[in-house]
PAGU-506929 format. One record per residue: x, y, z of N, C-alpha, C, CB in turn; residue in one letter. Coordinates in steps of 0.001 Angstrom, whole numbers, padded with zeros to 6 digits, always signed. Glycine has a CB too. Example, Ala and Ser with C-alpha at 12.3 -4.5 7.8 and 13.67 -1.06 7.14 Angstrom:
PAGU-506929
+013190-005690+007800+012300-004500+007800+013200-003300+007800+011308-004473+009046A;+012850-002250+007080+013670-001060+007140+012900+000030+007870+014084-000598+005725S;
END
This chain:
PAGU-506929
-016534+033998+007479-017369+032885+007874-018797+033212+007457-017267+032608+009408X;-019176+032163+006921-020715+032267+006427-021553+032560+007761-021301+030729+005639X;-022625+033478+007929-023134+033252+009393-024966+032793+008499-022941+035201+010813X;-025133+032841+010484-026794+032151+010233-027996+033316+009126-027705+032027+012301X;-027365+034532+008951-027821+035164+008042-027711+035409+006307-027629+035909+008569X;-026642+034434+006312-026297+034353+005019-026025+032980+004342-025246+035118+004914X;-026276+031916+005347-026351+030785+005602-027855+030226+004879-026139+030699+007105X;-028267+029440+003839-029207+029709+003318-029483+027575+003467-028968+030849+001729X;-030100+026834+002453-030284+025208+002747-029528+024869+001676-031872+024454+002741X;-029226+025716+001183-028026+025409+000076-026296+025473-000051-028344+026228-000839X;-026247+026517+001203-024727+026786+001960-023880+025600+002236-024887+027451+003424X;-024388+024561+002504-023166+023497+002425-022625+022701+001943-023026+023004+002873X;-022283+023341+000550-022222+022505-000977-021154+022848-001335-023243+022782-002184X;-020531+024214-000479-019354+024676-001128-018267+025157-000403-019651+025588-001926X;-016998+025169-000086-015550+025641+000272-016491+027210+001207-014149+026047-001612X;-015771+027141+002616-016185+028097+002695-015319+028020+004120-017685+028298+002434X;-016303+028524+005671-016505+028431+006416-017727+028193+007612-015998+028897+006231X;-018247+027088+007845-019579+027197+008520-019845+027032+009652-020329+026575+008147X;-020757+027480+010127-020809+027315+011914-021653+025753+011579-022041+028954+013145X;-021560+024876+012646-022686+023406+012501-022664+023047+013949-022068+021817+011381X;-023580+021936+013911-023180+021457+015180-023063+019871+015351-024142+021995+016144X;-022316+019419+016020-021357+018508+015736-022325+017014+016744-019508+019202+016380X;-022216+015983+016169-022756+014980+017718-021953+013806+017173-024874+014492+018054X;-021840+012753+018157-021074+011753+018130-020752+010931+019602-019942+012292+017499X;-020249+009710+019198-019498+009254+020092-018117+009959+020634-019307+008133+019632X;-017858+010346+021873-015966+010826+021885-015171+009611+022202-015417+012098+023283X;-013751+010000+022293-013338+008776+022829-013454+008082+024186-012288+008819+022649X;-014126+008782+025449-014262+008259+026578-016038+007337+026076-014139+009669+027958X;-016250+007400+025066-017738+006453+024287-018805+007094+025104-017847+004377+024547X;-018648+008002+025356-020148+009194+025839-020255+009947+024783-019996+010416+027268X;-021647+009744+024265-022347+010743+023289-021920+012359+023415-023968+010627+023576X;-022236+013145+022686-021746+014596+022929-022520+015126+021466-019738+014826+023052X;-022669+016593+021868-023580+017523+021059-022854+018381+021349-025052+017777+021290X;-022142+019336+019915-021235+020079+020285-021167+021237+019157-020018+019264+020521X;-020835+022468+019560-020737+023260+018309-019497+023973+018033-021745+024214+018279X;-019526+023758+016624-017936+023782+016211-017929+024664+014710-017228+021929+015969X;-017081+025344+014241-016883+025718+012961-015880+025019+012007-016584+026948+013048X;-016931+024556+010674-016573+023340+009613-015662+024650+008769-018271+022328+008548X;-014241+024197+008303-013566+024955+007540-013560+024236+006273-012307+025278+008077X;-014013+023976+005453-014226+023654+004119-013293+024063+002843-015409+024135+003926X;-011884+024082+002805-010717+024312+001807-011175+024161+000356-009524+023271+002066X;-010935+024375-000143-010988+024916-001970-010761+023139-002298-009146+026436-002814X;-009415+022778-001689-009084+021332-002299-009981+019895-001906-007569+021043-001827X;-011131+020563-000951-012221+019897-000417-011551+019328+000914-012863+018772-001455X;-010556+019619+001252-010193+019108+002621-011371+019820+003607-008488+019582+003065X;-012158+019228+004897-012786+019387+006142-011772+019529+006999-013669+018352+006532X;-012157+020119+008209-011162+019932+009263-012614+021250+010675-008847+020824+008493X;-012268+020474+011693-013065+021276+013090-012030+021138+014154-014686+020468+013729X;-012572+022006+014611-012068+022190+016391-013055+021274+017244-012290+024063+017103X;-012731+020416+017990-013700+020022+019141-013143+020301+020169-014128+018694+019269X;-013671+020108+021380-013394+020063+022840-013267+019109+022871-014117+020449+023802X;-014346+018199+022353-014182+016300+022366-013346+015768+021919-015040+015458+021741X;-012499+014725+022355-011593+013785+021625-012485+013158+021030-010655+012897+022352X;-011812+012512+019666-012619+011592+019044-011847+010206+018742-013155+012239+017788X;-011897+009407+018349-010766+008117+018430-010667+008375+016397-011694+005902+019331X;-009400+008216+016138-009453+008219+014456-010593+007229+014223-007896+007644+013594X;-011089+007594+013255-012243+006784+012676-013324+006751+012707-012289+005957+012818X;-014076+007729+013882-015096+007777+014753-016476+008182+013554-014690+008997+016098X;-017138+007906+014008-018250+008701+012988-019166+009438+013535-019079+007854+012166X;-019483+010997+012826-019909+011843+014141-020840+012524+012553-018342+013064+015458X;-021767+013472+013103-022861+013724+012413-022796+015028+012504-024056+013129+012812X;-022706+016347+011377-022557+017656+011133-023797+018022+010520-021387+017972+010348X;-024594+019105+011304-025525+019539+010479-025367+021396+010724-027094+018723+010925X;-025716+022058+009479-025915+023756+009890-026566+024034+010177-025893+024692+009356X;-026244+025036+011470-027168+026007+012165-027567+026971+012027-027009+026272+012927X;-028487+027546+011760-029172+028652+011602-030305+029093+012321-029453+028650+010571X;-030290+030392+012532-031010+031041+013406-032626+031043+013072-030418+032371+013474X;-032706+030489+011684-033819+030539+011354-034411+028766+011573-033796+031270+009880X;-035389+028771+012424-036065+028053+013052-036583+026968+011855-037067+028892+013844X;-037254+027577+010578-037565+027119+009779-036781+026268+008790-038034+027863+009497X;-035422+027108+008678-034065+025843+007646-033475+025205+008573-032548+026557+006629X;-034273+024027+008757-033708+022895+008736-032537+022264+008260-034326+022452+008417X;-031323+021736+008631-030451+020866+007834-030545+019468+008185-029077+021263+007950X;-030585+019044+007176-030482+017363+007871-028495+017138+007848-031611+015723+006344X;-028588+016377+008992-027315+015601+009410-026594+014968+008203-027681+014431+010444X;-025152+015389+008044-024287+014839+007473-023276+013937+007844-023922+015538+007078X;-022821+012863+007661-022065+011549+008298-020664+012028+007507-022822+009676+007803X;-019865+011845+009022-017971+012621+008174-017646+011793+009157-017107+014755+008221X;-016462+010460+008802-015595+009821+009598-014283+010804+010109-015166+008575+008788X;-014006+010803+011126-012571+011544+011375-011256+010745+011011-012425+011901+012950X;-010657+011563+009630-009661+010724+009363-008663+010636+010380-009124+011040+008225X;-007680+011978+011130-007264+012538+011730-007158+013272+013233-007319+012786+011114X;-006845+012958+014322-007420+013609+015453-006045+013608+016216-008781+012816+016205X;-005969+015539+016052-004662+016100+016927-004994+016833+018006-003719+017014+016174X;-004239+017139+018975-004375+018377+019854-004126+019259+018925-003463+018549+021105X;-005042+020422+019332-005176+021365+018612-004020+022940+019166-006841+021491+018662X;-002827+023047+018137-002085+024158+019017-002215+024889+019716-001672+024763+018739X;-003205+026057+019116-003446+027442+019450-004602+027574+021024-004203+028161+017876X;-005061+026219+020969-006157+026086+022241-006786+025000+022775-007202+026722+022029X;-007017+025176+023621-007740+023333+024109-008706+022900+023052-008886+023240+025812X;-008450+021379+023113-009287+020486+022039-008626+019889+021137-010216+021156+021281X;-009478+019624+020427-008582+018799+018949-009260+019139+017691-008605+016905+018938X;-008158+018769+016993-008059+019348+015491-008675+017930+014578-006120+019852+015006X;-009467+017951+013997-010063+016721+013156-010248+017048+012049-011257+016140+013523X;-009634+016028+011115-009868+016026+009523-010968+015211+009180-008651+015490+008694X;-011707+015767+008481-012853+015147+008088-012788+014278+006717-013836+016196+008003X;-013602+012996+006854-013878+012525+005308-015321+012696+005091-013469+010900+004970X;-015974+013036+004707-017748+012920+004224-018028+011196+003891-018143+014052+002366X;-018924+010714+004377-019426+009420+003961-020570+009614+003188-019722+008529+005062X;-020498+008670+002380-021668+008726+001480-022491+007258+001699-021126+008970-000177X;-023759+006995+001328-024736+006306+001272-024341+004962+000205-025891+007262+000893X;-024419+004149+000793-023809+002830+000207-025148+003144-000867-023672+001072+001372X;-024718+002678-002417-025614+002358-003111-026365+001201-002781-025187+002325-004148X;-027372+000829-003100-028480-000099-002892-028790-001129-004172-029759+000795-002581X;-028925-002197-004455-028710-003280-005502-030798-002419-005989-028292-005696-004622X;-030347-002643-007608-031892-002386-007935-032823-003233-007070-032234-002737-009492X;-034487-002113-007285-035077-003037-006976-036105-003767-007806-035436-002697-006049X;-036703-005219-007650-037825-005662-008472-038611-004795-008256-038396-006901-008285X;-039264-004539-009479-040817-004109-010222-041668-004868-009321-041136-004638-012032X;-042848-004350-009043-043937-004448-008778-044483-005878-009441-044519-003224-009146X;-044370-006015-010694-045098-007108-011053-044067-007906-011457-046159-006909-012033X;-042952-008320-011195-041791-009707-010817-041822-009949-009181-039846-009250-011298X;-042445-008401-008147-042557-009136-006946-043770-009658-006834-042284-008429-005839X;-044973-009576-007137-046447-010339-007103-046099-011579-007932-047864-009396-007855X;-045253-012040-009091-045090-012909-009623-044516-014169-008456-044326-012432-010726X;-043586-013394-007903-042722-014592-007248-043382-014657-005743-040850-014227-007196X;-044145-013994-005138-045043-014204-004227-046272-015060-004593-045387-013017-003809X;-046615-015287-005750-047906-015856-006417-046848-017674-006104-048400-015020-008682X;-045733-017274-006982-044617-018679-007093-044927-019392-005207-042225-017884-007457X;-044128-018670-004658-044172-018734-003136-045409-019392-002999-044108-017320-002316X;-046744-018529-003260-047568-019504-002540-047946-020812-002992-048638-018975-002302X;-047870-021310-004494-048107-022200-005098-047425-023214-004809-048105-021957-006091X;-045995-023107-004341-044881-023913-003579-045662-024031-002580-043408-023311-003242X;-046157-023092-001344-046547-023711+000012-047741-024801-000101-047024-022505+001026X;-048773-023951-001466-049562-025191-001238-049314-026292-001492-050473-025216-001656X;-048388-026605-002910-048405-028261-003125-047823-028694-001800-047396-028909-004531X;-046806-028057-001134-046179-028678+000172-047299-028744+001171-044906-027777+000803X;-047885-028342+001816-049186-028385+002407-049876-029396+001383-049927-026849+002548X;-050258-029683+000387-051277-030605+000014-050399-031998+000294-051877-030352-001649X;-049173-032050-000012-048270-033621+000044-048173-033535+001310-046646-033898-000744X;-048207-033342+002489-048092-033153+003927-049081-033793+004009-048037-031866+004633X;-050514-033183+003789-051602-033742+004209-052081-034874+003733-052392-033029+004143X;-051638-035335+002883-051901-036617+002352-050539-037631+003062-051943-036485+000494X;-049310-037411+003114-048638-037754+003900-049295-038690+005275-048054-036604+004100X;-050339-037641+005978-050836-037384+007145-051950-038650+007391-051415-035867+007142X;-052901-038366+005832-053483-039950+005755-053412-041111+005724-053827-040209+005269X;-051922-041418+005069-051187-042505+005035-051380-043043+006445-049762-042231+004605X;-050645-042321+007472-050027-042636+008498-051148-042854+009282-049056-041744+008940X;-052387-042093+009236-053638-042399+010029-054107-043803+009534-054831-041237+009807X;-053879-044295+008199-054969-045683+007931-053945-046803+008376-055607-045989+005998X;-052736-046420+008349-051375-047300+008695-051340-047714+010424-049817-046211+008267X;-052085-046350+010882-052308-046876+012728-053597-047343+012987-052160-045571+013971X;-054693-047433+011893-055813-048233+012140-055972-049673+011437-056898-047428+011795X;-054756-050317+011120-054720-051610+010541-054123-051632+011378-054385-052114+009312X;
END
């Protein structure tokens, strides 16, 4: 097992064993903060021990721990494909999937968004100018 001394911000990229710590919804839907060791297989299969039940599907957040105050990990999102009692000891056995970050549709340039905000306002004004003339109509129409 990789420990917090050999555990570096780059350690969780690869097949191994890692200590992390685990948070999520369980299945009784109470939050939980929990620490668990991520087994990471060659064939990229995940799999942890919890104490917590989790409901299949659940989405729970893995980040590594280390003793060093300074490496930081940011949180990783893993749906539980899988959730068994675990043989050898209390808890359950969970297979992990990693989620990834929905791609995002490009975005407009800087100067196609000032273009169509310039558009926008040129629309509000003629609408605001035909309103207000609208407005006169109706005033000389209630003084005849």
């Amino acid at each position: 097992m990789k420990d917090a001394n050999t555990a570096g911000p780059d350690s969780f990229n690869a097949p191994g064993d890692y200590r992390i710590e685990v948070s999520g919804w369980g299945a009784d839907n109470g939050f939980f903060v929990e620490r668990a060791n991520l087994v990471w297989k060659a064939g990229g299969e995940k799999q942890i021990c919890l104490l917590h039940e989790l409901p299949e599907g659940a989405l729970i957040f893995a980040r590594s721990i280390s003793s060093d105050s300074s490496n930081l990990s940011a949180p990783v999102a893993f749906r539980a494909r899988t959730v068994i009692p675990a043989e050898s000891r209390d808890g359950y056995q969970v297979d992990l999937v990693q989620m990834h970050p929905r791609k995002q549709a490009p975005q407009k340039t800087k100067e196609s968004s000032t273009r169509q905000i310039a558009s926008n306002n040129r629309e509000a004004k003629r609408s605001c100018e035909t309103n207000e003339s609208g407005m006169e109509l109706e005033h000389e129409e209630i003084l005849r």
